[in-house]
C-alpha positions in Angstrom: 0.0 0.0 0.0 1.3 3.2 -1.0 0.6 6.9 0.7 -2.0 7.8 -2.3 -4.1 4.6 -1.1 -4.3 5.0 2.4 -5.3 8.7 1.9 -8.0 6.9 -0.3 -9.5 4.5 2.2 -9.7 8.0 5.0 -12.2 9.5 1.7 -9.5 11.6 -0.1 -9.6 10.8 -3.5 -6.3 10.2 -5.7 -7.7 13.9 -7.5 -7.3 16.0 -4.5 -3.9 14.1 -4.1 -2.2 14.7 -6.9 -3.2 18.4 -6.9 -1.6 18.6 -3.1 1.5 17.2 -4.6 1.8 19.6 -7.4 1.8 22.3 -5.0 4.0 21.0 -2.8 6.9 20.6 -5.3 6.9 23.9 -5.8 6.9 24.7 -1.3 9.8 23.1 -0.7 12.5 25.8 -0.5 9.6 27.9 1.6 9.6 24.9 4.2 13.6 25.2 3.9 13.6 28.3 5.2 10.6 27.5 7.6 12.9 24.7 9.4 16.3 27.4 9.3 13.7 29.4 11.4 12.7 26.3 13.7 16.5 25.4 14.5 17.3 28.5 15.6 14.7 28.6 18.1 15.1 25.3 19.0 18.4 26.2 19.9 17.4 29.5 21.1 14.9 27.5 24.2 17.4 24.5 24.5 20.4 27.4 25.5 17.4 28.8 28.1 16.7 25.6 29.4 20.5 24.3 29.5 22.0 28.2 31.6 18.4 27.5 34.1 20.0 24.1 34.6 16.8 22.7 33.8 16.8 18.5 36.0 13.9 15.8 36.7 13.5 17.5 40.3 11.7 20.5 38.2 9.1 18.2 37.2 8.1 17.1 40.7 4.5 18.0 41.8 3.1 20.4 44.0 -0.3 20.8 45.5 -2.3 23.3 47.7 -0.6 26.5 48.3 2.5 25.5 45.7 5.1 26.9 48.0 8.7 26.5 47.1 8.1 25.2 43.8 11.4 25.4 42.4 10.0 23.7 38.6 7.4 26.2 38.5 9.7 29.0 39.4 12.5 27.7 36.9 9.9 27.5 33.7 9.5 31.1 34.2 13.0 32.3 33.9 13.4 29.9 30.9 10.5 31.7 29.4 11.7 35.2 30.6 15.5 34.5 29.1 13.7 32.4 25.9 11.7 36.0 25.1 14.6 38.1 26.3 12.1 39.6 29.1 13.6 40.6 33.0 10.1 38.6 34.3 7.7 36.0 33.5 4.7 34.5 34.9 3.9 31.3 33.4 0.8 29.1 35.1 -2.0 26.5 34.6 -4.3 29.1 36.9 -4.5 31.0 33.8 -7.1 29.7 31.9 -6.5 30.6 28.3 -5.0 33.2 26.3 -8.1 36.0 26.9 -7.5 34.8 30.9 -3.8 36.2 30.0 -4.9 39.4 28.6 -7.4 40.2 31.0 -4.7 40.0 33.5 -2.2 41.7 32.2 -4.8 44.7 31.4 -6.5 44.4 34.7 -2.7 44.3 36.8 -1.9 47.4 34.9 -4.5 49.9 34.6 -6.4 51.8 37.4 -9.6 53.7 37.6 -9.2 56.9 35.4 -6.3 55.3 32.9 -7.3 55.3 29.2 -6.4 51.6 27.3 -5.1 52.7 23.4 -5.6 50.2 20.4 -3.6 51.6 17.5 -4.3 48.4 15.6 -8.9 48.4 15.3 -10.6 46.9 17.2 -9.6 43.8 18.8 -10.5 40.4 18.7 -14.1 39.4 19.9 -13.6 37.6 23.3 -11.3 41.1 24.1 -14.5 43.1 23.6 -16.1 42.2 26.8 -12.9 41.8 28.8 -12.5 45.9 27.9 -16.6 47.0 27.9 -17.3 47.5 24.3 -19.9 44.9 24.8 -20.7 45.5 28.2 -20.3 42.2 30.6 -19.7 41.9 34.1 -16.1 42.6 35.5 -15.3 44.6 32.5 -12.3 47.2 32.1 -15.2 49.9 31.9 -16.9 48.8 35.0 -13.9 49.9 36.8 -13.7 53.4 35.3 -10.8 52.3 32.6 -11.8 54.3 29.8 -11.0 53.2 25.9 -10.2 54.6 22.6 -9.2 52.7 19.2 -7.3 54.2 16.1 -8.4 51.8 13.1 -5.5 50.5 10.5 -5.3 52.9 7.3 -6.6 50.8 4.5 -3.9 48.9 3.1 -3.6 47.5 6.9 -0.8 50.2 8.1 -0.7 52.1 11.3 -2.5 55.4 11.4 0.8 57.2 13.2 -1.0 60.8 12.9 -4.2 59.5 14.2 -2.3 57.7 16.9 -0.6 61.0 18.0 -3.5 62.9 17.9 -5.3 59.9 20.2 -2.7 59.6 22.6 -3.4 61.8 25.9 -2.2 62.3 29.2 -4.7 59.5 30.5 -3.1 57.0 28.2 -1.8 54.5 30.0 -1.4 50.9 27.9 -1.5 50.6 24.5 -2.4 47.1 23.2 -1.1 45.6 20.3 -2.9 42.6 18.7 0.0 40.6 16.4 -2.4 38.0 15.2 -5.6 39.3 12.9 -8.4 37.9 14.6 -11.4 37.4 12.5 -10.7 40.1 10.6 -8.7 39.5 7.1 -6.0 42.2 7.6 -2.4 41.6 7.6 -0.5 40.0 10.4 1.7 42.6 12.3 6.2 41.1 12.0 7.7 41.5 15.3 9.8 44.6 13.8 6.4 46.0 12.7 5.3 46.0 16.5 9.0 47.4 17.1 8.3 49.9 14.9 5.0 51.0 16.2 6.2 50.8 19.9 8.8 53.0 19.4 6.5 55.5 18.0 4.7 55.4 20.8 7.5 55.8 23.8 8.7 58.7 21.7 5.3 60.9 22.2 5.4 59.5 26.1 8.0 56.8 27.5 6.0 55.5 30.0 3.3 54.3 28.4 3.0 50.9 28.8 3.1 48.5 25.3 1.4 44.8 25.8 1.4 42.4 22.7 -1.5 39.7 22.4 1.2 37.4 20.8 -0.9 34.8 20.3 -0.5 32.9 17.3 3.3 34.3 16.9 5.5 32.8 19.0 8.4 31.2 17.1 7.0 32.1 13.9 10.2 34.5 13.9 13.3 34.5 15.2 12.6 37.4 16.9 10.0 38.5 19.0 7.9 41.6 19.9 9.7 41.6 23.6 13.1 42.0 21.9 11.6 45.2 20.4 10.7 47.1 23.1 7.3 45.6 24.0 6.9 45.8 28.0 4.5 42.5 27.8 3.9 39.6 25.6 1.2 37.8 26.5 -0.5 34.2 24.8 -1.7 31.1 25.9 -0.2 27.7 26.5 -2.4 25.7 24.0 -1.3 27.8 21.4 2.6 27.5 19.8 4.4 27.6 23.3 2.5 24.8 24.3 4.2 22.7 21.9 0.6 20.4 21.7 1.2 19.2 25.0 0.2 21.9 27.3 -3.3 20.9 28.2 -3.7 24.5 30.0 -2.2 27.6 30.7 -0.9 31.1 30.1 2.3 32.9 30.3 2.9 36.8 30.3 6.9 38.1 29.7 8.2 41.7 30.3 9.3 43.8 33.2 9.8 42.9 36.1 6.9 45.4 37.4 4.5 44.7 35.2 4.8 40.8 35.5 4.9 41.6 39.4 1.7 43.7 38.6 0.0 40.4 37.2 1.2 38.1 39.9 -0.8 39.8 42.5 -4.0 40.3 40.2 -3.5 36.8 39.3 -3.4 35.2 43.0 -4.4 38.4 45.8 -2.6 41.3 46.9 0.6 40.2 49.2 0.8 36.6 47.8 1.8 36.9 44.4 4.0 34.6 42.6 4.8 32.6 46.1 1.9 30.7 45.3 0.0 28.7 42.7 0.6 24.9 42.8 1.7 22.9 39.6 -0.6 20.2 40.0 2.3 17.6 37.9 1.7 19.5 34.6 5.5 21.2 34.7 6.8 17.8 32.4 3.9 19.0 29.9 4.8 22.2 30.2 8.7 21.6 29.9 8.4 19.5 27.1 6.0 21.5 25.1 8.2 24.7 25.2 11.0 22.5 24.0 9.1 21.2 21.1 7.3 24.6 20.6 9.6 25.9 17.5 9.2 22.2 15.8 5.5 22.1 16.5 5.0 25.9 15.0 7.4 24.9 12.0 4.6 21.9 11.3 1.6 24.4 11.9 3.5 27.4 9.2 4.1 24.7 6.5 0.4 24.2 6.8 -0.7 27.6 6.5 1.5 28.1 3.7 -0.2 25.0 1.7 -3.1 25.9 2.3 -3.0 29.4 0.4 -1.2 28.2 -2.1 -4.1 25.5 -2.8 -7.0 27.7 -2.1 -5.7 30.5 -3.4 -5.1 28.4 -7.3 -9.0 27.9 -7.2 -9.7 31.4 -7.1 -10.5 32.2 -3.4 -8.8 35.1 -1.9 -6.3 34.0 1.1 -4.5 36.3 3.9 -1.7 36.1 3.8 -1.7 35.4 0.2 0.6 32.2 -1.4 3.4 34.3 -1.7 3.3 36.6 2.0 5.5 36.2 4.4 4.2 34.7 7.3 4.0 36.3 11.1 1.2 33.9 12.7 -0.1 30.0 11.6 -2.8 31.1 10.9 -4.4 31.1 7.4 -7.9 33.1 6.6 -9.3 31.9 3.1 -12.6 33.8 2.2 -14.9 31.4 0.9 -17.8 33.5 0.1 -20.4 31.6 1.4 -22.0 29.9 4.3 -21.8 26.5 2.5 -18.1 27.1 1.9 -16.6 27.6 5.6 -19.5 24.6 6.7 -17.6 22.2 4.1 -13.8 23.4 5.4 -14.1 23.4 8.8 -16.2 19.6 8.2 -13.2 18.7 6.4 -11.1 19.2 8.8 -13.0 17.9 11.7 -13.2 14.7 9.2 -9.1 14.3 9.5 -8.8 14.6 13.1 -7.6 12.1 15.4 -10.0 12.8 18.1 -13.8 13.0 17.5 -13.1 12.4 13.7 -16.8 11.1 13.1 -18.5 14.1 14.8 -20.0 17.1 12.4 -19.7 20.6 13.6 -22.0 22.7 13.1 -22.3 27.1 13.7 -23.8 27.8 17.3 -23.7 30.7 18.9 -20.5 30.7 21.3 -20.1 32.7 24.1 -17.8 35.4 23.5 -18.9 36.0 20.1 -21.6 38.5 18.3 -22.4 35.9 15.7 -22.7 32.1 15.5 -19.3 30.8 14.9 -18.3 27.0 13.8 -15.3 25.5 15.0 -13.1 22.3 13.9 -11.0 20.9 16.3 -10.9 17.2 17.0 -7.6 17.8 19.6 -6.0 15.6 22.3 -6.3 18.9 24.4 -9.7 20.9 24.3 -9.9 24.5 22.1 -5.8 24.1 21.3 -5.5 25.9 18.5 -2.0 25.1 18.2 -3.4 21.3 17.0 -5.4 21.3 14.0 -8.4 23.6 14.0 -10.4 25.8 11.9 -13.3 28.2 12.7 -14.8 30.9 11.4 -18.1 33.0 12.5 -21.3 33.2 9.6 -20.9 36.6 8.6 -19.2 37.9 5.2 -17.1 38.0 4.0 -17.5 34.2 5.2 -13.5 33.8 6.4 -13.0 30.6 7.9 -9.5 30.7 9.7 -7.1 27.7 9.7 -4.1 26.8 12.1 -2.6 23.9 13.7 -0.8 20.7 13.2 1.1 18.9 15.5 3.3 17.6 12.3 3.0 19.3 8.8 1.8 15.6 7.7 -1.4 15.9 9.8 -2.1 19.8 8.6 -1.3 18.5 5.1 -3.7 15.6 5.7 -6.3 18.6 7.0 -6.4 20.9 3.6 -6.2 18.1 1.6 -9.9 16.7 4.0 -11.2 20.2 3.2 -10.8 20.4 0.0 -12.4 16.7 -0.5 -15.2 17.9 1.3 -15.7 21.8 -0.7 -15.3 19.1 -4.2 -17.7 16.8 -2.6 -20.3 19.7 -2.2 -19.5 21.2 -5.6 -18.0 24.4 -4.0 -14.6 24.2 -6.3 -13.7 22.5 -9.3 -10.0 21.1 -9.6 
């Protein structure tokens, strides 16, 4: 039995084959470059892990107050001398990566500060964690006012509107790298630089957080070794490595990670406490695997453009970009068209392979959304996913793959499933 025969007997037909392998010929010296990328941040969190002197008594558990956890405590300064940061504060108590941001916005602002986006309006879940749709506990409910400056229209900063919206209430400015669901360009960490040097040259003190989400190791750089004063992300995203099975981490200074410590646990406890509950070998071991992981997840996002965008769709980034998240948008134009995708990729899961999803209206979210993930580990979006909410310009946005073979094996599902519906002709 060759490969083209055991795709057959999972329902890809030797059609859709051969036109993946076509277009892969003509990826290969993308991936090179991809996997230059990956072995230098292998190396990169190997040198972190190797000058922490990283040994099987970090991996030990603790429980109840988490005193004296010497892993938990190590992970963070690997993370904080991975991302080039003085502090980090890296947890399973932090649920996931809006968890993070909320944190890191709540530690940092007071009553009567203003929170600045320069890059539109952020992504949905954000919304209520800041009160443009009100919710309980929101940044507005505590007197934190907020003011966006939208991209100009080729997806560039708006510096003079920036300026002119920067005040002496400004106190954070958040940067989003990732695009959300929104089809704009993904921001390169010397984008962000850019952009937060702009801003400490109107007021120094103004405090710059990146939603990294999405980014991590895409680059060999990252927005912390650019002058960002936080990154923030989640754990079942790229750092995770896939094996994370919770968890958040949030890099910078030293006071605004101490900031989030004591928002995190209570005022005068901090980072002293917090247990591990045994997840520190996940949580080792996925970091070290992260930049392999992410390589896998880009080579997917890559094919998939490159496929979708030869039938005609439109794709951000397009087949040629280069790439600053895993994550691929491909408008499809239709309802029909992100039901089929995200079904075909649900269809080449390992987990829950046999189940249909289906758009239902998600908490969080101002539309119904459908979402494709058959993962080892809940919502990781760092394992082959795809989702998308029922609005136009009908987006559906792809990421993941623990390997590129299994993200490979994803577009090739989709694809089956948009010819199966007579959505695309090959």
């Amino acid at each position: 039995m060759d490969t083209k025969e055991i795709y057959a007997r999972m329902g890809i037909s030797p059609e859709v084959y051969e036109y993946g392998e076509k277009i892969i010929e003509k990826l290969l010296p993308r991936f090179d470059e991809i996997d230059r990328v990956a072995e230098f941040n292998q190396a990169k969190v190997l040198s972190a892990m190797q000058k922490n002197r990283v040994n099987a008594a970090h991996f030990a558990a603790t429980t109840g107050y988490g005193y004296n956890d010497g892993g938990r405590e190590t992970l963070e300064k690997v993370y904080a001398d991975t991302f080039h940061t003085e502090a980090a504060l890296v947890r399973p108590q932090i649920t996931c990566g809006t968890h993070a941001l909320a944190v890191a916005l709540s530690a940092n602002l007071r009553p009567g500060d203003e929170l600045l986006s320069p890059v539109g309006r952020p992504y949905d879940t954000l919304e209520e964690v800041i009160g443009i749709r009100d919710s309980i506990g929101s940044l507005k409910e505590y007197g934190v006012s907020y003011r966006q400056v939208d991209l100009l229209p080729d997806s560039s900063f708006d510096y003079d509107g920036i300026r002119a919206a920067i005040n002496e209430r400004t106190k954070l400015v958040t940067i989003q790298r990732s695009k959300g669901y929104q089809t704009r360009l993904t921001f390169s960490s010397e984008m962000i630089g850019e952009l937060i040097t702009f801003i400490k040259s109107i007021n120094p003190d103004i405090i710059c957080m990146v939603d990294n989400c999405y980014g991590e190791f895409v680059q060999t750089i990252e927005p912390s070794d650019l002058g960002a004063d936080m990154i923030v992300g989640s754990l079942i995203k790229n750092p995770g490595g896939g094996l994370a099975p919770i968890g958040g981490y949030i890099c910078g200074t030293a006071k605004c990670v101490e900031q989030c410590a004591y928002r995190l646990s209570a005022p005068g406890l901090g980072q002293e406490v917090g247990a591990n509950l045994g997840l520190l070998p996940s949580f080792f071991q996925g970091f070290f695997l992260a930049p392999t992981v992410t390589a896998g997840a880009l080579k997917g996002s890559v094919f998939a453009a490159n496929v979708y965008e030869s039938l005609g769709f439109k794709v951000v980034p397009n087949s040629t970009e280069p790439r600053y998240d895993i994550i691929q948008a491909v408008e499809l134009g239709s309802p029909e068209g992100v039901i089929a995708f995200c079904q075909g990729i649900q269809a080449a899961a390992p987990v829950d392979s046999y189940v249909t999803p289906v758009p239902w209206a998600m908490p969080g979210y101002d539309s119904e959304v459908i979402m494709a993930a058959g993962a080892f580990v809940q919502g990781s979006s760092i394992e082959l996913s795809a989702d998308g909410p029922i609005r136009p310009p009908y987006a559906v946005y792809f990421q993941g793959g623990l390997t590129w073979f299994h993200a490979k094996t994803g577009i090739l599902m989709s694809l089956q499933k948009m010819l199966d519906a007579g959505l695309v002709t090959l």
